[in-house]
Structures are given as C-alpha cells and as structure tokens.
C-alpha positions as CSV (number, residue, x, y, z in Angstrom):
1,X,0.0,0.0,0.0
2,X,3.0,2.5,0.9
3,X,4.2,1.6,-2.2
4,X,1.4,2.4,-4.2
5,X,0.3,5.5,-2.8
6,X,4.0,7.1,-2.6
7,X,5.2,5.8,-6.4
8,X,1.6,6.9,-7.8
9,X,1.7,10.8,-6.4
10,X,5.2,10.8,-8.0
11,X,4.6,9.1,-11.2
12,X,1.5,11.6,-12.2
13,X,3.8,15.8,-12.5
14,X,-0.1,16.7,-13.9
15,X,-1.2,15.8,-10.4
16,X,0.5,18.8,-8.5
17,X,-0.7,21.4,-10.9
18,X,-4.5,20.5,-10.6
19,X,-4.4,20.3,-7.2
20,X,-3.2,23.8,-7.0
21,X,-5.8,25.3,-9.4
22,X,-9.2,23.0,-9.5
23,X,-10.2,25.3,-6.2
24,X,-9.6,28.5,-8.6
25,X,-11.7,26.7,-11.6
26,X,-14.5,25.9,-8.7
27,X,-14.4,30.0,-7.8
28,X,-14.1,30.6,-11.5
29,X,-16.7,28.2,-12.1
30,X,-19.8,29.5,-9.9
31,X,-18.7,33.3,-11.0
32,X,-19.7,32.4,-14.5
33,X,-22.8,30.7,-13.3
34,X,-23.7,33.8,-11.5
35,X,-22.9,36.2,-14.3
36,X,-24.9,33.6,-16.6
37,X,-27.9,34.1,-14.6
38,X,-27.3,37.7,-14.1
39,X,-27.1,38.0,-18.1
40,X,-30.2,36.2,-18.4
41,X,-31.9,38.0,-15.9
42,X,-30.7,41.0,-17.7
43,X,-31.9,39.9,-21.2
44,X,-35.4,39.1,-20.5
45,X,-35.3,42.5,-18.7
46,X,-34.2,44.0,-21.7
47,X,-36.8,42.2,-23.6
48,X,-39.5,43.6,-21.4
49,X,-38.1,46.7,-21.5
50,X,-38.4,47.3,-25.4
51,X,-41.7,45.7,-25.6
52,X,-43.1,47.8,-23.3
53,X,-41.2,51.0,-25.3
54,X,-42.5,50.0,-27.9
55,X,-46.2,49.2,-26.7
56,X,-45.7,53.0,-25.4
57,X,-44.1,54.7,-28.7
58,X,-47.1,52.4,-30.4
59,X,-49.8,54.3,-28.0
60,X,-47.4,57.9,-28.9
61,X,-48.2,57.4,-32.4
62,X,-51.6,56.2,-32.9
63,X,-53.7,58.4,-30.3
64,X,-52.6,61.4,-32.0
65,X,-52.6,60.1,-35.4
66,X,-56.4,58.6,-34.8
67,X,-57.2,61.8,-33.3
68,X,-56.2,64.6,-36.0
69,X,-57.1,61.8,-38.8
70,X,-60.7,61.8,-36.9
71,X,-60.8,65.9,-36.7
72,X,-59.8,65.9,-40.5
73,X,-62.6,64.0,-41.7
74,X,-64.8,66.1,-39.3
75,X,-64.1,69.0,-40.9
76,X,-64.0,67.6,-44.6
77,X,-67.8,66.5,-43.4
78,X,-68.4,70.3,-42.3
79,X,-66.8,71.3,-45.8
80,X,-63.2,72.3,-44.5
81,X,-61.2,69.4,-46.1
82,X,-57.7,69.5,-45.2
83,X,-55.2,71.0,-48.2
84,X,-52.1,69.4,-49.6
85,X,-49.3,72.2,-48.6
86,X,-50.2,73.1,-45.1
87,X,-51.2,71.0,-41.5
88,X,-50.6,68.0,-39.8
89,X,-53.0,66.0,-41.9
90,X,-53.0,66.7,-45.6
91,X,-55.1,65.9,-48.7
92,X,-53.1,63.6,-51.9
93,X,-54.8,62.2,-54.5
94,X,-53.3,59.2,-54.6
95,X,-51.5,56.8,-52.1
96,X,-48.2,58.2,-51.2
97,X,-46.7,55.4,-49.5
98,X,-44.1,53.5,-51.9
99,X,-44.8,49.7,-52.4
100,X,-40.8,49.7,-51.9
101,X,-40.8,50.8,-48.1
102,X,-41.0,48.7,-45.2
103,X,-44.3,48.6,-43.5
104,X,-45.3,48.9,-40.0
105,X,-48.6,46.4,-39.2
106,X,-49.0,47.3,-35.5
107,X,-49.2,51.2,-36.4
108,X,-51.8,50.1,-39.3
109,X,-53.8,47.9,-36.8
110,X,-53.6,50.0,-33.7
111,X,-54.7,53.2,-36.1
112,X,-58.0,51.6,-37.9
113,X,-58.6,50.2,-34.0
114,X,-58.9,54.1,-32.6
115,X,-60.9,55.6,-35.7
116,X,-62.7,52.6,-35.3
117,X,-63.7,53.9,-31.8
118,X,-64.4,57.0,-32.7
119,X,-66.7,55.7,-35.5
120,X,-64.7,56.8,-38.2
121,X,-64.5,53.9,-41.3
122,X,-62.1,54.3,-43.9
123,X,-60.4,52.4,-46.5
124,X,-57.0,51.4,-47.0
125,X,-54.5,52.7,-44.5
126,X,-50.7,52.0,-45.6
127,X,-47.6,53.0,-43.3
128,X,-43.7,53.2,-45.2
129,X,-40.6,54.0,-43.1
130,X,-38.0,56.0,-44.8
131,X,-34.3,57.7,-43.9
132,X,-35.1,61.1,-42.0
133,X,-33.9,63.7,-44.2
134,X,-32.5,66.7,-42.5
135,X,-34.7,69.2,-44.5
136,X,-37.7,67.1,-43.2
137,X,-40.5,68.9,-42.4
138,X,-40.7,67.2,-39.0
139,X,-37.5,68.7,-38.1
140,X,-38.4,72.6,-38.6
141,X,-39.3,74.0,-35.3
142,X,-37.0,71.8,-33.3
143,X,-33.6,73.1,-31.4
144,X,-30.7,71.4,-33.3
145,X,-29.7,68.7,-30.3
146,X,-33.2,67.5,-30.7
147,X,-32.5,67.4,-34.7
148,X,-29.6,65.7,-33.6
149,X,-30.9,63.2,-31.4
150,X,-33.9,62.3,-33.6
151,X,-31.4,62.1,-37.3
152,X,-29.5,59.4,-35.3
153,X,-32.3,57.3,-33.6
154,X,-35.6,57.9,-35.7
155,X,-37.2,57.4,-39.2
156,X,-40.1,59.2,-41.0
157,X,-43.0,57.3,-40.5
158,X,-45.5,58.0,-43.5
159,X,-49.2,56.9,-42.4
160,X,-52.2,57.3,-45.4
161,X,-55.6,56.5,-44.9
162,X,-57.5,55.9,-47.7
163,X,-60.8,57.8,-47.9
164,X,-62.9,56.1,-51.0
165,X,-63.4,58.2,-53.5
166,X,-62.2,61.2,-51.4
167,X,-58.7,60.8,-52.0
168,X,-56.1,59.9,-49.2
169,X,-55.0,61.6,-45.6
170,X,-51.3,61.6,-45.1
171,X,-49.6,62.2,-41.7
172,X,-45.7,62.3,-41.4
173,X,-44.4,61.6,-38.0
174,X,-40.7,60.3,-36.2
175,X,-40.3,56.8,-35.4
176,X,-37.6,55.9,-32.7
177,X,-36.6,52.8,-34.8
178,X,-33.4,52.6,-33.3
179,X,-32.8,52.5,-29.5
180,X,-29.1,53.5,-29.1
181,X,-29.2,55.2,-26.0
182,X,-31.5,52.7,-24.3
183,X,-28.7,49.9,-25.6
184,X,-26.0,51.3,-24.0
185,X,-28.1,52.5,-20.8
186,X,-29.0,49.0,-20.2
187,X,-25.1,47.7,-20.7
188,X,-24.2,50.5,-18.6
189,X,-26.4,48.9,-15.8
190,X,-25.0,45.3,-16.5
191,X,-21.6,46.1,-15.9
192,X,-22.2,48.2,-12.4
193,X,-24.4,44.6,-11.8
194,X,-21.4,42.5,-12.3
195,X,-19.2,44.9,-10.6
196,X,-21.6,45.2,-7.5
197,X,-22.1,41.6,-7.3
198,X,-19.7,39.0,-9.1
199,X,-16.6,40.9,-6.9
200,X,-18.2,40.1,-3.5
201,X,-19.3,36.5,-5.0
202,X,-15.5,35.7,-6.1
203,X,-14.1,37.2,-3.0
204,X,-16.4,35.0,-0.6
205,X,-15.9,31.9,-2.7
206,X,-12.2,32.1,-2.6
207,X,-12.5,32.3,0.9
208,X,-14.6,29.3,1.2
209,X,-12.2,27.1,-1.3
210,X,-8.9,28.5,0.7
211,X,-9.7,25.3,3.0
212,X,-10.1,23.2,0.1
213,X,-6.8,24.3,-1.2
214,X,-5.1,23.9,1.8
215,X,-6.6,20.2,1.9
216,X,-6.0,19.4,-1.8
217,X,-2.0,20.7,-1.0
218,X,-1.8,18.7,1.8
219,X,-3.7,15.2,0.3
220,X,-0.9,15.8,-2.6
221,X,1.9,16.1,-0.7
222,X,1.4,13.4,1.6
223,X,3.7,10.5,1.2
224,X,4.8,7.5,3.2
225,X,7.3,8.5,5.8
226,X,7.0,11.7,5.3
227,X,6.1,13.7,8.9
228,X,2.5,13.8,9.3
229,X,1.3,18.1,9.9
230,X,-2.6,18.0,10.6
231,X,-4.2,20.1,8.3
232,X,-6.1,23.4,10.3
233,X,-9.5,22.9,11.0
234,X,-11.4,25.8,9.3
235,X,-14.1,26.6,6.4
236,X,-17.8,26.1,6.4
237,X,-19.1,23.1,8.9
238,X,-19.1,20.4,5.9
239,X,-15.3,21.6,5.0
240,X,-14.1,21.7,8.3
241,X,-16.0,18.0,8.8
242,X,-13.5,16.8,5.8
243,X,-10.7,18.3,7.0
244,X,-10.7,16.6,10.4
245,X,-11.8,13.3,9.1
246,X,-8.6,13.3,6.3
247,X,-6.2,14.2,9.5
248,X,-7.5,11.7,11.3
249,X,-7.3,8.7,7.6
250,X,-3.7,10.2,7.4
251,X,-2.7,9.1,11.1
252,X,-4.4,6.0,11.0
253,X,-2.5,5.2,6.9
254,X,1.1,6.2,8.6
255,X,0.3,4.1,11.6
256,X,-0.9,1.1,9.3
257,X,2.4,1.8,7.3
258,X,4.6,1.8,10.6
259,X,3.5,-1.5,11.8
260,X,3.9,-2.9,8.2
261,X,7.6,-2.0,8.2
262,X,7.9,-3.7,11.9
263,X,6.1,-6.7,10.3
264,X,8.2,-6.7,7.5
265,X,11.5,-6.3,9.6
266,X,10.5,-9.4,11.7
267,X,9.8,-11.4,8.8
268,X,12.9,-11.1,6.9
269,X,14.9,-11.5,10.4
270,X,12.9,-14.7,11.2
271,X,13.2,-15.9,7.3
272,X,17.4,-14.9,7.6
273,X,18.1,-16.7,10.7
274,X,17.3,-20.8,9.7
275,X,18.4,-19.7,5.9
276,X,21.6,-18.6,8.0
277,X,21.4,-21.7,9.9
278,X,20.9,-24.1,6.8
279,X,24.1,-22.3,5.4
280,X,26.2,-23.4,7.7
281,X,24.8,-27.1,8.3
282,X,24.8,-27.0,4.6
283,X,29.1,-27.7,4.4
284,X,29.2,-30.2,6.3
285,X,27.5,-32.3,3.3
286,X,30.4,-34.3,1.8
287,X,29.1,-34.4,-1.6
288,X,29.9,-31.8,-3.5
289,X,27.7,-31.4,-6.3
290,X,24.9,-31.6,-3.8
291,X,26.7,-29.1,-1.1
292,X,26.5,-26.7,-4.2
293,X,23.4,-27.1,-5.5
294,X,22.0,-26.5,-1.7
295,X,24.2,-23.1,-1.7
296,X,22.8,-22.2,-4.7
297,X,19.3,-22.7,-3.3
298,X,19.6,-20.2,-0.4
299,X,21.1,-18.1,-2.7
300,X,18.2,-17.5,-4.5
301,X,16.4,-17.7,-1.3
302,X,18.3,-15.0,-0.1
303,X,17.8,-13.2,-2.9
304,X,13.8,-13.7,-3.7
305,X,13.5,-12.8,-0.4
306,X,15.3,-9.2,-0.8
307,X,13.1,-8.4,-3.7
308,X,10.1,-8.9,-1.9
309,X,11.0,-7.0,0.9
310,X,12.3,-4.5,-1.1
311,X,9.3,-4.6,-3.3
312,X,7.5,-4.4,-0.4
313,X,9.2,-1.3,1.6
314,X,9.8,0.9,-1.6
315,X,7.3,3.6,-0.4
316,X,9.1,4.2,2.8
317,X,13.1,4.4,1.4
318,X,15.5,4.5,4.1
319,X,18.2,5.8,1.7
320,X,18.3,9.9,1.7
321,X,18.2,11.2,-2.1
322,X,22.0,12.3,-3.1
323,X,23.6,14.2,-6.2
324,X,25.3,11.2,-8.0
325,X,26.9,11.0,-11.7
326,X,24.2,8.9,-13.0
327,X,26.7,8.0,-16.0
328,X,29.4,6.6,-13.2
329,X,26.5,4.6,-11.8
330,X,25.5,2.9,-14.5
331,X,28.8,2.7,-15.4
332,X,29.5,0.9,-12.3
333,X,26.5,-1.8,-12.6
334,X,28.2,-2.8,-16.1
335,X,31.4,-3.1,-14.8
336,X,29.8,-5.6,-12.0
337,X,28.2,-7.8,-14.9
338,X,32.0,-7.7,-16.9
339,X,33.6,-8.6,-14.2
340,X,31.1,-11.9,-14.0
341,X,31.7,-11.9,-17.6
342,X,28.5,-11.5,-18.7
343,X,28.3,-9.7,-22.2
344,X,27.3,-6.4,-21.4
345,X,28.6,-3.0,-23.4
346,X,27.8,0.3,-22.5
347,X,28.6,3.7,-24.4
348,X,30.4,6.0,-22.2
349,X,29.1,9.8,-21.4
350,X,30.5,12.9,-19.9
351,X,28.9,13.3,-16.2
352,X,25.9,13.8,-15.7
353,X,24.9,15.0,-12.0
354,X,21.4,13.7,-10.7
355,X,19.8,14.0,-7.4
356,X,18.2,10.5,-6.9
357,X,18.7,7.1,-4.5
358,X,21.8,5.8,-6.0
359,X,21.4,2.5,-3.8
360,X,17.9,1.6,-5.7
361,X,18.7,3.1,-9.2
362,X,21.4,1.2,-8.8
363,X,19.3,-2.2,-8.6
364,X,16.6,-0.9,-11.1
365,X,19.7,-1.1,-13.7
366,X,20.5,-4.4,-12.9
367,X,17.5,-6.2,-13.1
368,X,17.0,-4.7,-16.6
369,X,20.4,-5.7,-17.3
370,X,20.1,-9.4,-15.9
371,X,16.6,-9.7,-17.5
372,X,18.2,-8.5,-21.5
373,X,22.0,-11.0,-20.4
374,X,19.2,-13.8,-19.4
375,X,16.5,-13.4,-22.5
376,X,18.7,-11.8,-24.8
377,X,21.8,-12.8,-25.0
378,X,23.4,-9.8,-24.3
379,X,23.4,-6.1,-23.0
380,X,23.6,-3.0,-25.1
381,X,23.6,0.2,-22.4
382,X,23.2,3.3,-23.3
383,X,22.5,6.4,-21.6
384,X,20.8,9.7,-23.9
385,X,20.9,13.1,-21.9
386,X,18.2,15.7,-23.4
387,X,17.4,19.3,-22.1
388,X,14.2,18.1,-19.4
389,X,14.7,14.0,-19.0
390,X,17.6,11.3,-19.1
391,X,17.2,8.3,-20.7
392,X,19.0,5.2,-19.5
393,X,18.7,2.4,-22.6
394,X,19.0,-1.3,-22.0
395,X,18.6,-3.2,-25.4
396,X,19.3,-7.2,-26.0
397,X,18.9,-9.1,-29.0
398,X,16.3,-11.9,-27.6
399,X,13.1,-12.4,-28.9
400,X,11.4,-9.5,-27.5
401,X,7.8,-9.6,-26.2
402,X,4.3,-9.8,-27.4
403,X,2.6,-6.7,-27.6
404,X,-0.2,-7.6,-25.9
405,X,2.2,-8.9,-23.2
406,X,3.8,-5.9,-22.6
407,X,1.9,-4.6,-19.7
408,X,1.7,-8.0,-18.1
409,X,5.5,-8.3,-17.7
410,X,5.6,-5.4,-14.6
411,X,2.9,-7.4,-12.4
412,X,4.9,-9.2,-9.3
413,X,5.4,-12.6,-9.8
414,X,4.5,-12.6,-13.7
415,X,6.3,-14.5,-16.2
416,X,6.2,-15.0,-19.5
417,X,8.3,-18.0,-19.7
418,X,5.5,-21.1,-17.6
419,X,7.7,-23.3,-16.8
420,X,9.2,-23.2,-12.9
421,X,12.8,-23.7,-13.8
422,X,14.8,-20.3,-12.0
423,X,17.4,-21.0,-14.6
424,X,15.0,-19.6,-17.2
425,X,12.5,-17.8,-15.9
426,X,13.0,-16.3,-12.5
427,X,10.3,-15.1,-10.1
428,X,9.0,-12.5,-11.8
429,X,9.7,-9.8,-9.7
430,X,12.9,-8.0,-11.1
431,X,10.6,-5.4,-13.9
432,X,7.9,-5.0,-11.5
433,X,10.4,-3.8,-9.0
434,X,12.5,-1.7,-11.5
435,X,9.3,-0.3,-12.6
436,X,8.1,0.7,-8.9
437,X,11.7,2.1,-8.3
438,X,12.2,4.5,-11.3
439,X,8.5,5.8,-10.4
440,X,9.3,6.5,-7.1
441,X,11.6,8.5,-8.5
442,X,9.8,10.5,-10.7
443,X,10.4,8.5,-13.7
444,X,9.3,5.8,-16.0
445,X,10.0,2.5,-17.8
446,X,8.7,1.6,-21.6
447,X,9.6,-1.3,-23.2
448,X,9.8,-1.7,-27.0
449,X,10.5,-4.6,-29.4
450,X,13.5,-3.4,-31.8
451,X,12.4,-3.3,-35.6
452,X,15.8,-5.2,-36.2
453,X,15.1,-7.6,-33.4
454,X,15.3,-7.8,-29.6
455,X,13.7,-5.8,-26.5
456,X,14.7,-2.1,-25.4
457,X,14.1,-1.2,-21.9
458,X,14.0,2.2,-21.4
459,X,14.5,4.2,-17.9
460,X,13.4,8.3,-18.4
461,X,13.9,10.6,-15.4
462,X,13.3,14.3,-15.2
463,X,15.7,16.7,-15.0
C-alpha cells in the first residue's frame, strides 16, 4: 500500500498542478454561473423593457394620429377638407406610401382600432418607413440637439388613410426605430451589476475554497514517511467535517504503514536466521555437487527474499536522495556484470549530476540488465541526456515480447516464460520492481521490441 500511494503521487507531475488550481476553476466556475444568470436576468429585462417602449411609442403614435385623422374627416364632413401644402393632416390624391418601403402592421392595426372607436370607417391605410432627411418637415421647429438626437435614432413614419373616393390623408411623424441610448443604458447597468455583485461573489468563494486548497495541498503532498502536519480545521461546517476526518485517515494510513515495516522487519529476520542456519549445516554435506546445488538454493532464497522485501518497503526508502553522476553509476552496474563476464557494453558519457537514490537506481539497472544477459543474449547500455529528462537504454537481442504482453510483464510474480525452472524464468519480480523504483523517482520504464530484433528497456527521469 505504501508503495502504491507514494510511487503513484510521484509518477503523475499533472497531479500537483491540478491540485493547485481545481479550487480557482471551482471559484471561476460559480462566477460564470452567476454572471450567466445575471445576463439572463438581464436579457429578459431587456426584452421587457423594449416591448413595453414600444407598446408606449405604439400608443405615442396612434392616439394622436387617430385623433387629428378623426378631426380631419370632421371637418371635410363640415366642408373644410384639409389641403395638400399646409397641416398636420393633408389631402393627396393618390397613395403616397411606396410599395418599396418597409411597413409597420401594428401602427396600421392600432390606427383603424382608434378611428374605429371613434366611429370613423375608412379604407385602406398604408404605413412606409423612410431615412429622415434633415430638411424634413418634421425637423423645422426643433432646437438642433433635438435634430440631432432624432437624425441618429428615428425614421419618418408615412401613415395614409384611404378615404374612397375622397382621395387619401397623409400624416408624417418620427419613429424611434433605433434605440441607441437605451442599448447602452442598459449595458451601462449590466456592468455596475457585475461589478456590484460577481466581486463580492469571487471574493467569498475564494474564501470558502482556501480550505479546500489547503486540503488538496496537503492530500498531494502526503507520502509515506514523510512527517505527518494536521491540516487546520477551518471553512464552512461540511469543509471543516472533511478536513478533520482526512487528519485523522492520514494518522491512522502512517500508523498502518509503521506497523507494516515492523512486520516486515521481523519477517525477513525470522526468514534470515534458519536460511543462515541451513548455510552453515549445509558444508558439512560431503558431496559436492549436492553441497552446491544446496548453496545455490539459499542463494536464490536470499535473494527472492530481498526483492520482496524490497518490493514491499519501496514507499518508505531508508536511503536519503544524493547528487550522484548517473553515468558513473550505470557505469558501475556494467562493470559488475563484466567482471562476472556476462556480455554487457555500455557507451560511455560525460557526467551527468542527478539528485536520486543511487542505492535503488542502482538495482533498477541491474534487473534490466540481468533480464536482456538472461533473454537476450546480451546487454547493449546506453544512456541519452536531453534538455528536461535522461534516458538510461538497456537493449538485448532476444526475442522481444508480445505486444499484448507488454503490460503484463511489470505485475509481481509474472512470467512470461511457464515453466518453474529459476534458470530460465526467475520469479518475476525484477521489472515489477525496476518499474516501482524509477516511479518513485519521478520517472518511467517503456519497453519496446526493436524493428531489427530484440527488446529495449528504457528508464526516463526528469531533470
């Protein structure tokens, strides 16, 4: 379990930056909500707003227009017909309105509805809308900022009423068509909305996550033997609930972990002493063959027994991390297998300073070096320096691995080879614990097949 949990928060680099910034994307995250709802808010507001301008500018133009339309006919009754050149209303001939110009139905509906009222019937009655020109006659008698203002925002609204047979009334009147100012009123508000309120929201959130933070920071650097700092109790009562529960899962993992090693240290002791014992009862057998093939058994006693404790106790490392030349280590691991003449090569470098556990990269090179001299014939090391990682290359000339193998071959006690003969196959432990060592510190191991035959292991730390 110690294992696990310290080789997986160092084999994941991604796993440091989230930490730090998923409470910032939660802050971030209910800010836009809020400012989502507030622009929605704000739209339909918006929404009702113009309607209801324009149910009012609507009301604006027909009562009057109904009205003097109403008095015109009045008087054309009472022989005072309206004339073409002067007055509000005047008297065309024919219909006045281009086919051309856009048309406003709700002025046309809302009109015939008030002479309507007023008992009035007429004909036709067309609207066109139409650029206000600046030597409009609308625009006569007005001071020149209201001239301004209505050249910018309005249009000429042309209303004819068709009298059968009598000819047609004609009314010219402004038409707010666009609302500019009522635009940027409205965005005005928004912003002083969002100011007023998303600040306060992103302040008091960031509050509330700072425990969160403080708890994701502390879940992430938590490893196995590493000293245990409680976490302070603070936030809201369901953060502060979470925060006392993980202090108390952290004492009780490092406790589990403690008596773990303690187990583990009595096991190998107990396990040492009679292999110890055998050892020595083990020369007093006069036949030699036998006496060597016993020696040779507690050998690999010995030694299946280191790699499961070591496998075992690799997330609690006794050895302190030191700046080694990486090149002279590896260097040093081929040298051991040449002097058992064992055919290993290894291309020399210039040194290359690392801060690591020489001790166990030291053993993470040598099983892949005893697993390629054992499958593949021979060794090939190599060691590739880049600008962020080193690469540490252990190619053989063996038959390589399935690919659908491939993962397989790091699970303890796996072997590809069935057959229970040491000789050929081992225990299966020496890439699984190669594998846990290099990701403990920091790094990886991929294994390739060669495209001109054979398997390349290869170790990658960071810089």
């Amino acid at each position: 379990m110690g294992r696990r949990l310290y080789a997986g928060r160092r084999s994941d680099p991604a796993l440091t930056v989230l930490s730090r910034l998923w409470p910032r994307k939660l802050a971030g995250q209910i800010a836009l909500l809020i400012a989502l709802a507030l622009f929605v808010a704000q739209a339909i507001n918006f929404t009702l707003l113009l309607r209801e301008r324009r149910f009012f500018a609507l009301a604006q133009i027909t009562g009057p227009a109904a009205t003097r339309f109403a008095d015109a006919i009045e008087r054309s009754a009472q022989g005072r017909p309206p004339v073409a050149d002067r007055g509000r209303v005047r008297l065309v001939s024919a219909n006045p309105v281009p086919a051309t110009l856009p048309r406003e139905p709700e002025v046309e509906k809302s009109l015939r509805s008030g002479l309507a009222e007023s008992g009035v019937q007429v004909g036709r009655i067309v609207t066109g809308l139409s650029p206000l020109r600046v030597d409009s006659p609308l625009l006569r008698r007005l001071p020149v900022s209201r001239r301004r203002f209505l050249m910018r925002s309005a249009d000429e609204l042309v209303i004819a009423v068709e009298r059968p047979g009598l000819g047609w009334l004609v009314q010219r009147m402004p038409w707010g068509a666009h609302d500019i100012g009522l635009v940027w009123r409205l965005a005005g508000q928004t912003a002083i909305l969002f100011v007023i309120v998303l600040l306060p929201v992103l302040w008091a959130v960031r509050r509330l996550s700072r425990p969160l933070r403080d708890l994701t920071a502390a879940a992430e650097r938590f490893g196995p033997g590493e000293p245990v700092a409680p976490v302070a109790v603070s936030g809201p009562d369901d953060v502060a609930a979470l925060i006392t529960a993980f202090n108390g899962l952290r004492l009780r993992v490092t406790a589990m972990l403690d008596e773990k090693d303690r187990m583990l240290g009595a096991i190998g002791h107990d396990l040492r002493t009679p292999l110890a014992a055998l050892r020595v009862r083990i020369e007093s057998v006069e036949d030699e063959a036998d006496r060597l093939r016993m020696i040779d058994t507690i050998a690999d006693m010995n030694r299946t027994l280191d790699d499961i404790l070591s496998l075992a106790r690799l997330g609690r490392p006794s050895e302190p991390l030191t700046e080694v030349d990486l090149a002279a280590l590896v260097d040093a691991v081929v040298e051991d297998f040449r002097d058992l003449g064992a055919p290993v090569s290894f291309e020399d470098i210039d040194r290359l300073r690392m801060r690591l556990r020489p001790a166990l990269m030291r053993r993470a090179v040598r099983n892949l070096i005893e697993n390629a001299v054992k499958y593949g014939e021979v060794a090939e090391v190599s060691l590739r320096a880049e600008q962020h990682a080193v690469a540490i290359v252990v190619a053989d000339r063996g038959p390589g691995i399935p690919a659908d193998r491939m993962g397989d071959v790091f699970d303890p006690f796996t072997r590809l080879e069935t057959s229970r003969n040491r000789e050929t196959g081992g225990i299966g432990l020496g890439l699984a614990l190669a594998r846990a060592i290099v990701r403990e510190a920091g790094g990886e191991v991929v294994l390739a097949n060669r495209p001109e035959g054979g398997l390349a292991a290869t170790i990658t730390l960071r810089r």
